[in-house]
Every structure is written in structure tokens, then in C-alpha cells.
TORNU-880529 format. One record per residue (C-alpha): x, y, z. Coordinates in steps of 0.25 Angstrom, whole numbers. Each point is the difference from the previous one (the first is absolute). Example, Ala and Ser with C-alpha at 12.3 -4.5 7.8 and 13.67 -1.06 7.14 Angstrom:
! TORNU-880529
<rec><c1>49</c1><c2>-18</c2><c3>31</c3></rec>
<rec><c1>6</c1><c2>14</c2><c3>-2</c3></rec>
This chain:
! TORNU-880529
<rec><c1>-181</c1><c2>-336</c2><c3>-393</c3></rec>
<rec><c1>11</c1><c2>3</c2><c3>-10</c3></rec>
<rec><c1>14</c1><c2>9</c2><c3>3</c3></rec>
<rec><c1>-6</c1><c2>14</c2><c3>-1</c3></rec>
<rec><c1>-13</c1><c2>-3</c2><c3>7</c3></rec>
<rec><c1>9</c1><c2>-3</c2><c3>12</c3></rec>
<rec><c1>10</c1><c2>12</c2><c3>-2</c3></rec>
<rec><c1>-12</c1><c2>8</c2><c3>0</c3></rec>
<rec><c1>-6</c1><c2>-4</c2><c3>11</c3></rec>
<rec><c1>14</c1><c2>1</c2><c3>8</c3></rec>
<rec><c1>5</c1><c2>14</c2><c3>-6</c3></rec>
<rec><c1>-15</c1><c2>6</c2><c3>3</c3></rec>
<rec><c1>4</c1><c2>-5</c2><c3>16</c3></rec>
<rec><c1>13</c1><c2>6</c2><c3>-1</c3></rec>
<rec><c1>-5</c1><c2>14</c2><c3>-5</c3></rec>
<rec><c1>-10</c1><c2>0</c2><c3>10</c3></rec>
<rec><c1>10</c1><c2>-4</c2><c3>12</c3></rec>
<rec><c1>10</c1><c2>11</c2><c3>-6</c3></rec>
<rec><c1>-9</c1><c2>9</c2><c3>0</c3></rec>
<rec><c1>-7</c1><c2>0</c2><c3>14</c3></rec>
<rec><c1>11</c1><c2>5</c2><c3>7</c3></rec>
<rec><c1>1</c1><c2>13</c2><c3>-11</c3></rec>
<rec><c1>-14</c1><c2>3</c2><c3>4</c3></rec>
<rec><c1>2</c1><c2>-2</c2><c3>15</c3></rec>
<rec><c1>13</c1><c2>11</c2><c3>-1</c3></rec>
<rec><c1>-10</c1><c2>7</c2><c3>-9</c3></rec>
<rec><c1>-11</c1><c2>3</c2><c3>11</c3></rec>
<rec><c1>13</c1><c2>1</c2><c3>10</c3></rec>
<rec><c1>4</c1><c2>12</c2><c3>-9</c3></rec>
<rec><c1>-14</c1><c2>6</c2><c3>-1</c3></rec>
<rec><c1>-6</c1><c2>-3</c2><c3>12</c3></rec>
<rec><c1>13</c1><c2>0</c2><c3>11</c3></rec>
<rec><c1>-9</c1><c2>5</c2><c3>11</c3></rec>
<rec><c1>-10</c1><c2>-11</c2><c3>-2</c3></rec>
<rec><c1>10</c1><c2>-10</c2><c3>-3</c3></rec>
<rec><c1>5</c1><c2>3</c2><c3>13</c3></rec>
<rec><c1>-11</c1><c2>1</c2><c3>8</c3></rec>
<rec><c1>-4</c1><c2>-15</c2><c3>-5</c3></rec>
<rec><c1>13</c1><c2>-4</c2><c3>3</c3></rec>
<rec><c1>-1</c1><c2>4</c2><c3>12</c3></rec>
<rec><c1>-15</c1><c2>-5</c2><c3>2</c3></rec>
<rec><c1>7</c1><c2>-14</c2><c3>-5</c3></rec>
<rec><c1>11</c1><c2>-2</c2><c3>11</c3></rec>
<rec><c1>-10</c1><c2>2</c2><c3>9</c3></rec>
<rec><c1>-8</c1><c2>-13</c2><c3>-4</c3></rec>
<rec><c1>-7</c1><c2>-4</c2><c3>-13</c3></rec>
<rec><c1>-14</c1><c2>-5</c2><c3>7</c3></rec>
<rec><c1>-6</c1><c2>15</c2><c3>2</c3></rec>
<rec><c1>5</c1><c2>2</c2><c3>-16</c3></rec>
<rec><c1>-5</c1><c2>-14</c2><c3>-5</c3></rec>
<rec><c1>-14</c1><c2>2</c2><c3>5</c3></rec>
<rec><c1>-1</c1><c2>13</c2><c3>-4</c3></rec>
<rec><c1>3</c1><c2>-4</c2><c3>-12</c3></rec>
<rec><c1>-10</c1><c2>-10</c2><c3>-2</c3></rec>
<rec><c1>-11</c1><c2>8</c2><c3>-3</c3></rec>
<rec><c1>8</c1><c2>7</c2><c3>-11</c3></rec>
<rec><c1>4</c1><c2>-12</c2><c3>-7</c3></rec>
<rec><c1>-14</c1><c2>-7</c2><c3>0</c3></rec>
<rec><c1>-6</c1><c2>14</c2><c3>-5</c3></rec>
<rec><c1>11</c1><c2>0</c2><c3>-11</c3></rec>
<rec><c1>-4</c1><c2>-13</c2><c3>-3</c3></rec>
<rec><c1>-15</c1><c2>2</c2><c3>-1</c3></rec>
<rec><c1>3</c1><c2>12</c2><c3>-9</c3></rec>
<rec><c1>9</c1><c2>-8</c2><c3>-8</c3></rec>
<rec><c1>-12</c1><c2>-11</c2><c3>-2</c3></rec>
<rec><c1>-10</c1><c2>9</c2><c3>-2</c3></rec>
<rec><c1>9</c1><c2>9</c2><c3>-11</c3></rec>
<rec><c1>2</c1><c2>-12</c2><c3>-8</c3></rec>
<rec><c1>-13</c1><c2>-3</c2><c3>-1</c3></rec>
<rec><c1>-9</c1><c2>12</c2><c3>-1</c3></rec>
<rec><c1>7</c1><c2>10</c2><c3>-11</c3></rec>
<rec><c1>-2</c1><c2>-9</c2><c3>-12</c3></rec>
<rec><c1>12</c1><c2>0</c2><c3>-10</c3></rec>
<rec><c1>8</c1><c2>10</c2><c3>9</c3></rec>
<rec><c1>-1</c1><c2>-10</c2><c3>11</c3></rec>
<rec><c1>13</c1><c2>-4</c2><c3>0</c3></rec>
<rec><c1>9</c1><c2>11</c2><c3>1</c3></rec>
<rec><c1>-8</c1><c2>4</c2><c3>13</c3></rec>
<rec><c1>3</c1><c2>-11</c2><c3>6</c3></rec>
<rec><c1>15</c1><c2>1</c2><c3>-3</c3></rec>
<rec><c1>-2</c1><c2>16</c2><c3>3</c3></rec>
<rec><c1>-7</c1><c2>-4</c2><c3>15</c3></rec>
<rec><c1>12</c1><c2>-10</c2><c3>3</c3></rec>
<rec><c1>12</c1><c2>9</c2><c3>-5</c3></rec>
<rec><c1>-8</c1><c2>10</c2><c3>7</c3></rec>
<rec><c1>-1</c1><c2>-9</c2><c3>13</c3></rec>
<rec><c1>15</c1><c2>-4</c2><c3>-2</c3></rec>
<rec><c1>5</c1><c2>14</c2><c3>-1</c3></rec>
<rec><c1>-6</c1><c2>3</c2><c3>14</c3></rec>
<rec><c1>3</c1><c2>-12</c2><c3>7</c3></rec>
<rec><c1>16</c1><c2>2</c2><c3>-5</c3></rec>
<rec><c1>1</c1><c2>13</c2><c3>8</c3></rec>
<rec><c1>-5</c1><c2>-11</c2><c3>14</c3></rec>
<rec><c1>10</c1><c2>-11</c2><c3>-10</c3></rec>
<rec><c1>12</c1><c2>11</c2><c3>1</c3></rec>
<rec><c1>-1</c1><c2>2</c2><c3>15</c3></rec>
<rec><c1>-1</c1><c2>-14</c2><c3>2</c3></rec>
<rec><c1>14</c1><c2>-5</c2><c3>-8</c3></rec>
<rec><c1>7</c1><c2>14</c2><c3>8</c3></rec>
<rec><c1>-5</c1><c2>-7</c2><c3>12</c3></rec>
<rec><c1>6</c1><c2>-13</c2><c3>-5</c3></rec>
<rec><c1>12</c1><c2>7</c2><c3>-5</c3></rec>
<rec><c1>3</c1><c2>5</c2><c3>12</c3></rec>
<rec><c1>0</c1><c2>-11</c2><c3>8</c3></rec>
<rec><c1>12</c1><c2>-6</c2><c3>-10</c3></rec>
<rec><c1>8</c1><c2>13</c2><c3>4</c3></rec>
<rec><c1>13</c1><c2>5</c2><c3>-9</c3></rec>
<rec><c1>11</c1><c2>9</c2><c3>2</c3></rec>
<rec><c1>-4</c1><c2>7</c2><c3>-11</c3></rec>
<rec><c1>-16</c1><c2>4</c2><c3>3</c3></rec>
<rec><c1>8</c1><c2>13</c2><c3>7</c3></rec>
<rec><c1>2</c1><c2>5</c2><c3>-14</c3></rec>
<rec><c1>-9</c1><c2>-5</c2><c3>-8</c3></rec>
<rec><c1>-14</c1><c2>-4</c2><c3>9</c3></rec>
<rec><c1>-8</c1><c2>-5</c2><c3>-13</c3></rec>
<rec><c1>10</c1><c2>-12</c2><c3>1</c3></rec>
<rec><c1>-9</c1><c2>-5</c2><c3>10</c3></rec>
<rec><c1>-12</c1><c2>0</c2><c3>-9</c3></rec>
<rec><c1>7</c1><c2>-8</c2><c3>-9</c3></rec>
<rec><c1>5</c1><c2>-11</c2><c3>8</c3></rec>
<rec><c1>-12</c1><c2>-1</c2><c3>7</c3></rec>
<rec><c1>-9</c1><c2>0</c2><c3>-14</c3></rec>
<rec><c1>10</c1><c2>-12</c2><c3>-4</c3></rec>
<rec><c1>-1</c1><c2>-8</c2><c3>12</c3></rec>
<rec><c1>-16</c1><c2>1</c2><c3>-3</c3></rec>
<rec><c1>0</c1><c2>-3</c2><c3>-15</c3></rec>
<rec><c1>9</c1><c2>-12</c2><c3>4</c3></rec>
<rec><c1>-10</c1><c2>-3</c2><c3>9</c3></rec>
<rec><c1>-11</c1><c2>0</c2><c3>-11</c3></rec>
<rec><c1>7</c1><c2>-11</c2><c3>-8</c3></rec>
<rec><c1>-3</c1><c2>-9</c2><c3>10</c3></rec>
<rec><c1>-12</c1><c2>-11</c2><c3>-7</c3></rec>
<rec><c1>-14</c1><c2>0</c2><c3>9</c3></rec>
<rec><c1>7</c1><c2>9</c2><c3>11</c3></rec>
<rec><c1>5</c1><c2>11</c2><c3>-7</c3></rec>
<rec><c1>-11</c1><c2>0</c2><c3>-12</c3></rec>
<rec><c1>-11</c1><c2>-2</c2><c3>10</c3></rec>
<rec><c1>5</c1><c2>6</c2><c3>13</c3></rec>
<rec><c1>9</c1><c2>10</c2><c3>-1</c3></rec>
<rec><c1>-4</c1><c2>7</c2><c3>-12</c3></rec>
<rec><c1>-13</c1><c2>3</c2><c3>5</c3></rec>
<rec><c1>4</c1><c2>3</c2><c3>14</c3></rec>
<rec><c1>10</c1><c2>10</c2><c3>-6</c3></rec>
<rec><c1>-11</c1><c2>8</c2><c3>-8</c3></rec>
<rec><c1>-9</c1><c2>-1</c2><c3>11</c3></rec>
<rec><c1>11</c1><c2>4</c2><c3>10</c3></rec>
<rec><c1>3</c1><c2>11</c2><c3>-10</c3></rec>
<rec><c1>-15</c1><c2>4</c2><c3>-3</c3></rec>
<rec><c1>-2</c1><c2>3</c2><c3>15</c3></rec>
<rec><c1>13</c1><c2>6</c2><c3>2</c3></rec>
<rec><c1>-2</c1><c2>11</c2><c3>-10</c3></rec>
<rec><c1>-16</c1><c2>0</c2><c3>6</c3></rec>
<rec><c1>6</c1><c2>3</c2><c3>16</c3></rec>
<rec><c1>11</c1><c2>11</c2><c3>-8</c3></rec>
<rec><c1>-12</c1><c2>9</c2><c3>-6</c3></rec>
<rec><c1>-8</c1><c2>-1</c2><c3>11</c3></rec>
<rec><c1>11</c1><c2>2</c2><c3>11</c3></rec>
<rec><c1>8</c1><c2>10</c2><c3>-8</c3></rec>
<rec><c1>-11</c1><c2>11</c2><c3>-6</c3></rec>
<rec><c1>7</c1><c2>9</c2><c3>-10</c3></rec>
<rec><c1>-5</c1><c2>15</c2><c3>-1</c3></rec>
<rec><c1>-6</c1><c2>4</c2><c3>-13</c3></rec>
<rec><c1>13</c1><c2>4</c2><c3>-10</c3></rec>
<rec><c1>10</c1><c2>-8</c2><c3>8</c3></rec>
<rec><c1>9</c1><c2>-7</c2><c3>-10</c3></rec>
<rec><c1>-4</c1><c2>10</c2><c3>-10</c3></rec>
<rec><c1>13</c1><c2>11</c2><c3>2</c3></rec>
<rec><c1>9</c1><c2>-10</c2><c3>-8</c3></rec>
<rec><c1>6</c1><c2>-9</c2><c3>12</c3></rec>
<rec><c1>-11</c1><c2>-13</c2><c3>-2</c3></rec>
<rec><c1>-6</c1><c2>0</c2><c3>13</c3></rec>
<rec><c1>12</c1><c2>2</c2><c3>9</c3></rec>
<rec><c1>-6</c1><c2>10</c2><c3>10</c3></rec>
């Protein structure tokens, strides 16, 4: 492997680590009532929110699978479109989690600014991810499925009427 295989390989880790807490404060700004509601649903436990989410995960896979296989030429791109899709939708449960995390690593300056809690937590997980075998293999899926079920429990807990989020405040009710 020559010098810029490597580089690529490390820069393509770095983006992605730089920009998993950007999409995380994303669903925090879009969603904050859901974001909230799964943090809330996380500092209770993460057992009810993990096997919730394991049927979502495995479903995502299967279609995954199934839309790499089955649409001929196009077949690729669904299969990245079902993962961004399922990755999208697990972060809204991923953002609840790392504001759970980040407040448990509290800081005189949350009182201002309370997304601060979402980034430190969201750290605290990514560094987490870099762990070899138990960060790759454990934590990483746990934390999308975590996720996945979190965001599952917050749309079936929290109904929103027809035409909430649609007079300009993104779902705050």
C-alpha cells in the first residue's frame, strides 16, 4: 500500500468522525423535541431502546441486501440510499444518546449553551468507535441500534398532529 492509499484511507475516517457530530446537532436542531424525548428515553436505560431497535436494524439490513441485489445497474446506489436513509433515522435515537452522555459529563457552560452537551457526549462516543474490535464491532452497532430504537420508541410515544412543524418552528410544539 503506497503513501496516498494510506492518507486516503485515514482522511475518508477523519471526515467521517468530523462529520458525525454535525449530523447529530443537525437532528438536534430539526428535531429538538425528539431529540429530547430520546434523551430522555436513554437516561432511563438503553435495554428497552436496544431491543426496540433490533428489529429496525435487521429490516434495514435485509433491505439493504435485497436492494443491492434485485435493481440490476441501480443497485447500488439503493443500497447506499436504504443505509443513509437508516443512518439518518437511527441519528435522531444517536443525538439523544451522546445528549444523555453529555450530560452526565456536566459544564458550567451547558446553562447558556445546552447543545454543548450534545457535543461532548458525541466525542466521548466517536472516541469510543476508535477502539479496535470493541469499538468497530461493539459499540458502533450498539450505538445505531441504540439509536434506531430510540427514534422508533419517540414517533410511537410522541404522535404529532397533522401540519405540526409546518408553521415555521421544525417541530417545536
Amino acid at each position: 500500500m503506497i503513501m496516498a492509499d494510506t492518507l486516503a484511507i485515514f482522511l475518508t475516517v477523519v471526515g467521517f468522525l468530523l462529520a458525525l457530530p454535525a449530523l447529530w446537532l443537525l437532528c438536534r436542531g430539526l428535531w429538538p423535541d425528539a431529540v429530547e424525548a430520546a434523551t430522555d428515553d436513554c437516561r432511563r436505560g438503553l435495554l428497552f431502546p436496544f431491543l426496540a431497535g433490533i428489529p429496525i436494524t435487521v429490516t434495514a439490513f435485509f433491505a439493504t441486501v435485497a436492494a443491492s441485489k434485485a435493481l440490476g445497474p441501480a443497485s447500488g446506489f439503493a443500497a447506499i440510499g436504504v443505509v443513509c436513509l437508516f443512518v439518518f433515522f437511527a441519528s435522531v435515537g444517536i443525538a439523544g444518546l451522546t445528549g444523555a452522555i453529555g450530560a452526565r459529563l456536566p459544564s458550567p457552560a451547558d446553562i447558556d449553551r445546552p447543545w454543548q452537551a450534545t457535543i461532548r457526549g458525541g466525542i466521548v462516543l466517536e472516541l469510543a468507535f476508535l477502539l479496535p474490535i470493541l469499538g468497530w464491532f461493539v459499540i458502533l452497532p450498539s450505538a445505531l441500534i441504540i439509536g434506531s430504537g430510540c427514534a422508533c420508541r419517540t414517533l410511537l410515544k410522541r404522535p404529532k398532529k397533522l401540519g405540526d412543524g409546518l408553521d415555521g418552528n421544525l417541530g417545536t410544539a
